[in-house]
SELUMLUM-218230 format. One record per residue (C-alpha): residue number from 0; x, y, z. Coordinates in steps of 0.05 Angstrom, whole numbers, plus 5000, padded with zeros to 4 digits. Layout:
seq, px, py, pz
NUM, X, Y, Z;
...
//
This chain:
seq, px, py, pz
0, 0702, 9473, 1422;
1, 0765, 9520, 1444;
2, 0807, 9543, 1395;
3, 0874, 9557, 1404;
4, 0923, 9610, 1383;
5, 0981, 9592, 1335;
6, 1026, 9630, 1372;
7, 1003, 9579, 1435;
8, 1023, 9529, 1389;
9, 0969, 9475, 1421;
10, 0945, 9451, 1354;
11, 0963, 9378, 1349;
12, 0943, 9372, 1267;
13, 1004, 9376, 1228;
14, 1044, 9416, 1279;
15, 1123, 9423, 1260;
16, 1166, 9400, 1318;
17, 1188, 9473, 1341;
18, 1102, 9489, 1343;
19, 1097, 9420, 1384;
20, 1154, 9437, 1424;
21, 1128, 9504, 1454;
22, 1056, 9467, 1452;
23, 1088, 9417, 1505;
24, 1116, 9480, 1541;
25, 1047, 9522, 1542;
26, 1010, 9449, 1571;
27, 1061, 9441, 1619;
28, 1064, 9513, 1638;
29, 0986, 9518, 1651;
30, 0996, 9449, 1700;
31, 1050, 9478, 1739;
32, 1009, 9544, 1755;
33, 0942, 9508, 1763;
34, 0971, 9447, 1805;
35, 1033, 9496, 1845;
36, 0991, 9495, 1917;
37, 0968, 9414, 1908;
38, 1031, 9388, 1945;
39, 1068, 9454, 1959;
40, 1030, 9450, 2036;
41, 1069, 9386, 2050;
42, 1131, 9418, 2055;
43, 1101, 9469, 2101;
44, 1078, 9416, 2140;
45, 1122, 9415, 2199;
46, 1112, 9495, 2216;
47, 1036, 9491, 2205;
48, 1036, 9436, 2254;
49, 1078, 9485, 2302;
50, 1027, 9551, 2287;
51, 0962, 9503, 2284;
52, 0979, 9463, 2356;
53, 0958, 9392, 2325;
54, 0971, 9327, 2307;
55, 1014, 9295, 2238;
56, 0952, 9261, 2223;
57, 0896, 9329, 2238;
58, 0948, 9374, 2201;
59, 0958, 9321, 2139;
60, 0887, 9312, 2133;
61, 0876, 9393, 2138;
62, 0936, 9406, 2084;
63, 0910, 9345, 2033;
64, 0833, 9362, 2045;
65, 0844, 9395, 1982;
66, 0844, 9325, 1942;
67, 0775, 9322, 1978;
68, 0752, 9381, 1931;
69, 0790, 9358, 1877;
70, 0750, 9297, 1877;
71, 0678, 9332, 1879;
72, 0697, 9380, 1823;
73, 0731, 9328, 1773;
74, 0664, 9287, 1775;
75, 0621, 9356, 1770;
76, 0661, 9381, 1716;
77, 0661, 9315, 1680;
78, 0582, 9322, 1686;
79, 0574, 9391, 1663;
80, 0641, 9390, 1613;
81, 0593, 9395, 1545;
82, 0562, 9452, 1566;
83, 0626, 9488, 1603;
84, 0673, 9535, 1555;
85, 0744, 9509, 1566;
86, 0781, 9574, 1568;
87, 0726, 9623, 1611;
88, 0727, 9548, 1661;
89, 0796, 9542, 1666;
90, 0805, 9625, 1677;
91, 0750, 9633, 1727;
92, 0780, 9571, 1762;
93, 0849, 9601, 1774;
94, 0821, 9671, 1786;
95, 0781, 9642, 1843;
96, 0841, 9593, 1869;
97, 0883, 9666, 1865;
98, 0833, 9689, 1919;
99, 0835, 9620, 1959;
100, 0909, 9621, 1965;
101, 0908, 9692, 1991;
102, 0858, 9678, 2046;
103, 0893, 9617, 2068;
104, 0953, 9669, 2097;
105, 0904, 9693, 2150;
106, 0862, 9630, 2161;
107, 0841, 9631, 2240;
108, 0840, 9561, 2255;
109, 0853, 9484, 2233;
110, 0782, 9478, 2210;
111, 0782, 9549, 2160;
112, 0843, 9519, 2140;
113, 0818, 9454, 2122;
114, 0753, 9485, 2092;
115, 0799, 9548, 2053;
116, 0840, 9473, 2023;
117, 0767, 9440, 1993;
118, 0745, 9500, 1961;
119, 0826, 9503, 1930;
120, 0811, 9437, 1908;
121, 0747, 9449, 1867;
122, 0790, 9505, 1838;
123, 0849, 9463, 1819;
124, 0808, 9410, 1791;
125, 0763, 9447, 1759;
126, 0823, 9476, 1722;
127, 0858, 9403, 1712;
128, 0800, 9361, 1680;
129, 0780, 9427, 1633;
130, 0847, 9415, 1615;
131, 0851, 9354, 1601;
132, 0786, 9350, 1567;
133, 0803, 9396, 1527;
134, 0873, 9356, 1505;
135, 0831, 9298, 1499;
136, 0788, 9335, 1446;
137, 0844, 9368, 1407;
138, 0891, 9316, 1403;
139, 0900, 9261, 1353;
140, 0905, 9182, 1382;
141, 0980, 9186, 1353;
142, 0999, 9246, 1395;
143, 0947, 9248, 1465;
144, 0999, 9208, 1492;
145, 1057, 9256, 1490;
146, 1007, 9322, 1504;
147, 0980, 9281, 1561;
148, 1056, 9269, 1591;
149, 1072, 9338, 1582;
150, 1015, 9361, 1634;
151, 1032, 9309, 1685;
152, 1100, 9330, 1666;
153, 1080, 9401, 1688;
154, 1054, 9372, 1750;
155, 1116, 9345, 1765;
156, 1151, 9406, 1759;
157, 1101, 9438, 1806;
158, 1108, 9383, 1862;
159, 1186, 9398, 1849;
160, 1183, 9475, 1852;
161, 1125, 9488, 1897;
162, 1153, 9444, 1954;
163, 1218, 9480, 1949;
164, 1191, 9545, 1940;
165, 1145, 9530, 2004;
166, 1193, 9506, 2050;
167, 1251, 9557, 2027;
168, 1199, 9618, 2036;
169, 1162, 9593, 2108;
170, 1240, 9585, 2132;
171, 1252, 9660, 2116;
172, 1191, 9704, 2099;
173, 1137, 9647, 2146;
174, 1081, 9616, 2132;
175, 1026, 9693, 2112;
176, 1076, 9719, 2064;
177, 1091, 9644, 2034;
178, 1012, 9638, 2014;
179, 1012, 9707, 1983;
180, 1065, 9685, 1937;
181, 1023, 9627, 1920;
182, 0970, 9665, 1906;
183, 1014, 9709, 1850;
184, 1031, 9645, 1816;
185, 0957, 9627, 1817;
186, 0946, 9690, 1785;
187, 1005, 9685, 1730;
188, 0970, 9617, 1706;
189, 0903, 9654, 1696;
190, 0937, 9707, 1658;
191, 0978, 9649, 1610;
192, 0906, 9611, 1598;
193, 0881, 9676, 1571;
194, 0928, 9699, 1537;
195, 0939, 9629, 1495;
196, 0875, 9604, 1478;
197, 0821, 9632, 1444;
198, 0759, 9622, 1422;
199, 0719, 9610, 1480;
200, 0660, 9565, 1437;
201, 0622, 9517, 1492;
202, 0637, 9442, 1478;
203, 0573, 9423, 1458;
204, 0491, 9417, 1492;
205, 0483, 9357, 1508;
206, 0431, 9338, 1555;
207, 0429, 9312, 1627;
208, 0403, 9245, 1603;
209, 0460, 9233, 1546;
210, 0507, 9254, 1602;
211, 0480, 9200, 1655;
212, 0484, 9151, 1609;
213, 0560, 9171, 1588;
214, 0574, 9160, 1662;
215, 0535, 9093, 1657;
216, 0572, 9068, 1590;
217, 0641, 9091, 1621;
218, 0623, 9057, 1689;
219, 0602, 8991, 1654;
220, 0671, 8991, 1612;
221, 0711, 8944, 1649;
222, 0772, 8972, 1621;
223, 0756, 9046, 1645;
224, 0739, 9020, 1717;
225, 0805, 8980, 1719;
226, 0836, 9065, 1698;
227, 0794, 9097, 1755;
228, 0828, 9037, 1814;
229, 0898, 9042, 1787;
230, 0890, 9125, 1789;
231, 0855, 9114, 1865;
232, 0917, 9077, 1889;
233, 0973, 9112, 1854;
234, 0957, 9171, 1894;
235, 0928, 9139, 1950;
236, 1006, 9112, 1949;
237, 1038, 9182, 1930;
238, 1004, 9210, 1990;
239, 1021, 9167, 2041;
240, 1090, 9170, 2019;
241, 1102, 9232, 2012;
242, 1063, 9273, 2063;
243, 1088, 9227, 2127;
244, 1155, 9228, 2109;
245, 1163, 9300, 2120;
246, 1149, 9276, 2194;
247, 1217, 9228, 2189;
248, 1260, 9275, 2153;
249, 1248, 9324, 2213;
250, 1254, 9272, 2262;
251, 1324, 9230, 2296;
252, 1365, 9205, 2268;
253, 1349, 9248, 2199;
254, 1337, 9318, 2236;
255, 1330, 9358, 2186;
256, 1304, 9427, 2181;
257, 1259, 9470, 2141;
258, 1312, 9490, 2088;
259, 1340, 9423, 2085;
260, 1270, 9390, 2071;
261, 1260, 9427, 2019;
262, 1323, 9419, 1988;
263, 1305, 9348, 1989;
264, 1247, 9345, 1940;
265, 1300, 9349, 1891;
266, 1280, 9276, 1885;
267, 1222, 9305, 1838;
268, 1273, 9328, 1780;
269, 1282, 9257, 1744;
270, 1208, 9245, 1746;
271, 1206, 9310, 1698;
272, 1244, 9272, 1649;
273, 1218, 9199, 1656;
274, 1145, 9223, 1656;
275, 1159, 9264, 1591;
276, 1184, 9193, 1562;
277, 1108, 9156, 1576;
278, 1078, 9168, 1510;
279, 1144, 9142, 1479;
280, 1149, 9085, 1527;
281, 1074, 9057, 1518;
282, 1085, 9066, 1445;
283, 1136, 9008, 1446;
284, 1119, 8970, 1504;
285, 1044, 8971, 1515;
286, 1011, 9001, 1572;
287, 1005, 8940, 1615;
288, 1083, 8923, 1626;
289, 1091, 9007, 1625;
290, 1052, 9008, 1693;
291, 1076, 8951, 1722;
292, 1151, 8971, 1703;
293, 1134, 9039, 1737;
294, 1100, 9003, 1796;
295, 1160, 8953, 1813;
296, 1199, 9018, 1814;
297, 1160, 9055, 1867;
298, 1154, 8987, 1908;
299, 1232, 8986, 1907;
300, 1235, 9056, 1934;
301, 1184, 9048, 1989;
302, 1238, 9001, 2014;
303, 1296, 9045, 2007;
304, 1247, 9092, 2050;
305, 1247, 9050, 2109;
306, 1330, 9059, 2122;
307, 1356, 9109, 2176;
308, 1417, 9135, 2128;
309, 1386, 9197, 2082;
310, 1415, 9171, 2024;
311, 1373, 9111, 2021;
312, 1316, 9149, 2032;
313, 1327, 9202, 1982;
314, 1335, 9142, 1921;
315, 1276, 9119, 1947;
316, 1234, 9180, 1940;
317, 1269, 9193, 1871;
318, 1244, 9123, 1856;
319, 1165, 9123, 1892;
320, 1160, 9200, 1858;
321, 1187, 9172, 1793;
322, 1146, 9097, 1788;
323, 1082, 9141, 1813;
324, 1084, 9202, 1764;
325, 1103, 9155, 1707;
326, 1035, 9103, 1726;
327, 0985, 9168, 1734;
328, 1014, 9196, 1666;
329, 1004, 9127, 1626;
330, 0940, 9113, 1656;
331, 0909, 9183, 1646;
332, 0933, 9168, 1570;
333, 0897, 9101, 1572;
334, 0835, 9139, 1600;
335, 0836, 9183, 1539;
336, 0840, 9129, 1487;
337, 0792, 9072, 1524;
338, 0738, 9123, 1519;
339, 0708, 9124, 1452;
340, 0657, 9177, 1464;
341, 0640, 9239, 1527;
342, 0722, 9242, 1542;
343, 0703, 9300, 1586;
344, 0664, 9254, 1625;
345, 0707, 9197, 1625;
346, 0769, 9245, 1648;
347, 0719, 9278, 1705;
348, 0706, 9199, 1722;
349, 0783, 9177, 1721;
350, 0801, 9250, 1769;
351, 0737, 9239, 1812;
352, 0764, 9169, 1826;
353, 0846, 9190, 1825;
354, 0835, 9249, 1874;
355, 0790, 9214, 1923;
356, 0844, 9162, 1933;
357, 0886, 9228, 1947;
358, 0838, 9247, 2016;
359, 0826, 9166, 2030;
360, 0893, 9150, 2034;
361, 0911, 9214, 2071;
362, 0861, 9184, 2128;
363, 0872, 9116, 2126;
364, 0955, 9129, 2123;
365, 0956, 9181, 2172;
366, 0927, 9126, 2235;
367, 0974, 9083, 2212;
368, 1030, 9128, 2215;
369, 1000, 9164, 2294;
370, 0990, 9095, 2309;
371, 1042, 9048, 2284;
372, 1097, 9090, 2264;
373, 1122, 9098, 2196;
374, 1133, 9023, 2176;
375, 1057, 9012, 2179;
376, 1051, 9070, 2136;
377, 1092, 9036, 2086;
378, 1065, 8979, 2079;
379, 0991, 9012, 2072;
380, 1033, 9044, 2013;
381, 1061, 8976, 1979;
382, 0993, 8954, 1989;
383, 0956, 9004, 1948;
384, 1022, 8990, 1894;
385, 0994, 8917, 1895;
386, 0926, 8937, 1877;
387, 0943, 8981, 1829;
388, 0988, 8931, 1797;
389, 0928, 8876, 1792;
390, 0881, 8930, 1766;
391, 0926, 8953, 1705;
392, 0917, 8872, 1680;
393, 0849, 8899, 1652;
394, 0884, 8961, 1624;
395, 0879, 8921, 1551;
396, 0875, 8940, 1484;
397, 0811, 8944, 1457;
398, 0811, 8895, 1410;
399, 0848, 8848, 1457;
400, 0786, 8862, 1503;
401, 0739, 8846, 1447;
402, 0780, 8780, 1446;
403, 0775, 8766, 1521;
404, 0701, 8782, 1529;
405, 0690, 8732, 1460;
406, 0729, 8680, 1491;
407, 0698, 8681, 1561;
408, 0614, 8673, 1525;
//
């Protein structure tokens, strides 16, 4: 297993709260740079459309075909994660994505493009469910909820700052010199991951049978399965909502430009703080009414989407980014704790299932929206909420689950 450097501060075990605080920041840190270019194309979206000649739908499918990669690699690296060393993984993942990101400035066509995105998404996460392996390994049941909410709360931040960093540079420097920077920040996060965690020992051997039947057991848990829907439809919903709405912000009676539309992901700031608050929030609450609170709050701002005044529509993207981010941190907490054994696994199971609902709603969303226009789009959106919303009704504890499957023989 890794071992970490005191001076990362990433032990959990007896930690003072200074150690825990820069722990938090270190977590958060290696998110931002290993997550930076997920939702950073969005913004761009609008000028590649311009350079690329194509369709909202083609060119949303091209700049989230990433999630596509994402998915492959999280169930990969959930299969190999005994036998893959945390730190060399997570390095060799950001080295490569350094090199992705570069070639992206000079990719020929929509289909490089879109092929130059999957391989960024078996980089990315590669580098994410190493991660959060690893967390799920080193951190006590008392504090996996707040180390988990600091990564998603470093995802956050990178939605926040990469989308204003990628529109702000494609208005001035364009869309070559804008990847190149990218690629920098890739590089910075390989250079934090090695220079914080040591060690380097491999997770353990286990063999391809005990690993099958890990996926089996997880699969079988009706509690986990209920964790892999909810994570398919929360960004199944965060796509759609945020990746066509670029298309109305640019559009009458909004008309904004490339500056502006960057200045407007803004909206991601409070869901830095709120996300930060999930381990708190479960802790009182439960996980159950956490989501559903969460949920009802990202259904209210799909509505607030729908208005022609940008004020209405900016609340409601401060609300759909806040209600998502919040659901994705509580349930990749929940995935953590419902799986008593292979967490690697279960956490390459939960991404596999999370990321997939990333390209699936990207294809299913984007007819609606070529088709129908954006109100169709939101309502595939609110639908996905609903889902979601009956899934996390299995999210139980697990000796309330005990209880239910008692009762029910």
């Amino acid at each position: 297993m890794t071992n970490v450097s005191a001076a990362a501060a990433m032990r959990v075990d007896g930690t003072p709260p200074r150690a825990m605080a820069r722990r938090s920041l270190v977590i958060g840190l290696i998110a931002f740079f290993s997550l930076v270019d997920l939702f950073a194309a969005q913004a761009m979206l609008p000028a590649l459309i311009k350079h690329y000649q194509v369709s909202p739908a083609a060119m949303g499918l091209a700049v989230n075909a990433c999630t596509l990669g994402m998915a492959i690699a999280s169930l990969a690296t959930g299969l190999l994660s005994p036998l893959i060393d945390r730190r060399i993984g997570i390095i060799c993942s950001l080295g490569l994505l350094t090199i992705l990101t570069a070639l992206l400035a000079s990719a020929p066509n929509l289909a490089v493009f879109a092929g130059l995105r999957i391989l960024q998404g078996l980089c990315m996460a590669s580098a994410f469910a190493l991660t959060l392996a690893y967390l799920g390994e080193q951190c006590s049941a008392t504090d996996a909820g707040s180390a988990f909410a600091a990564y998603i709360a470093g995802n956050v931040a990178s939605n926040l700052v990469g989308r204003l960093l990628s529109a702000s540079l494609t208005s001035t420097l364009g869309l070559e010199r804008t990847f190149y920077v990218f690629a920098v920040l890739n590089f910075v996060g390989a250079l934090l991951v090695a220079s914080t965690m040591r060690g380097g020992v491999m997770a353990g051997g286990s063999n391809h049978a005990l690993r099958s039947a890990a996926i089996f057991d997880h699969l079988c848990n009706s509690r986990l399965r209920a964790a892999f829907g909810v994570g398919f439809c929360v960004l199944f919903a965060f796509i759609g909502a945020f990746t066509f709405v670029n298309f109305v912000l640019v559009r009458p009676p909004l008309s904004l430009g490339m500056m502006e539309i960057g200045l407007v992901y803004v909206v991601f700031l409070p869901s830095i703080v709120t996300t930060l608050l999930a381990g708190r929030i479960v802790s009182r609450i439960g996980t159950r009414p956490a989501i559903w609170a969460s949920l009802a709050i990202a259904g209210l701002g799909l509505a607030l989407m729908l208005s022609s005044w940008l004020g209405a529509v900016l609340a409601g993207m401060v609300l759909v980014g806040a209600g998502t981010f919040f659901a994705q941190a509580v349930t990749t907490g929940f995935v953590g704790k419902a799986a008593s054994h292979d967490q690697g696994v279960a956490s390459g199971l939960y991404l596999a299932s999370y990321f997939a609902g990333g390209i699936v709603g990207t294809a299913v969303l984007g007819q609606l929206f070529d088709r129908f226009g954006w109100t169709a789009c939101v309502a595939g959106v609110a639908a996905a909420l609903a889902i979601a919303a009956v899934l996390a009704g299995r999210l139980t504890p697990a000796g309330a689950q005990d209880r239910l499957g008692a009762g029910s023989g």
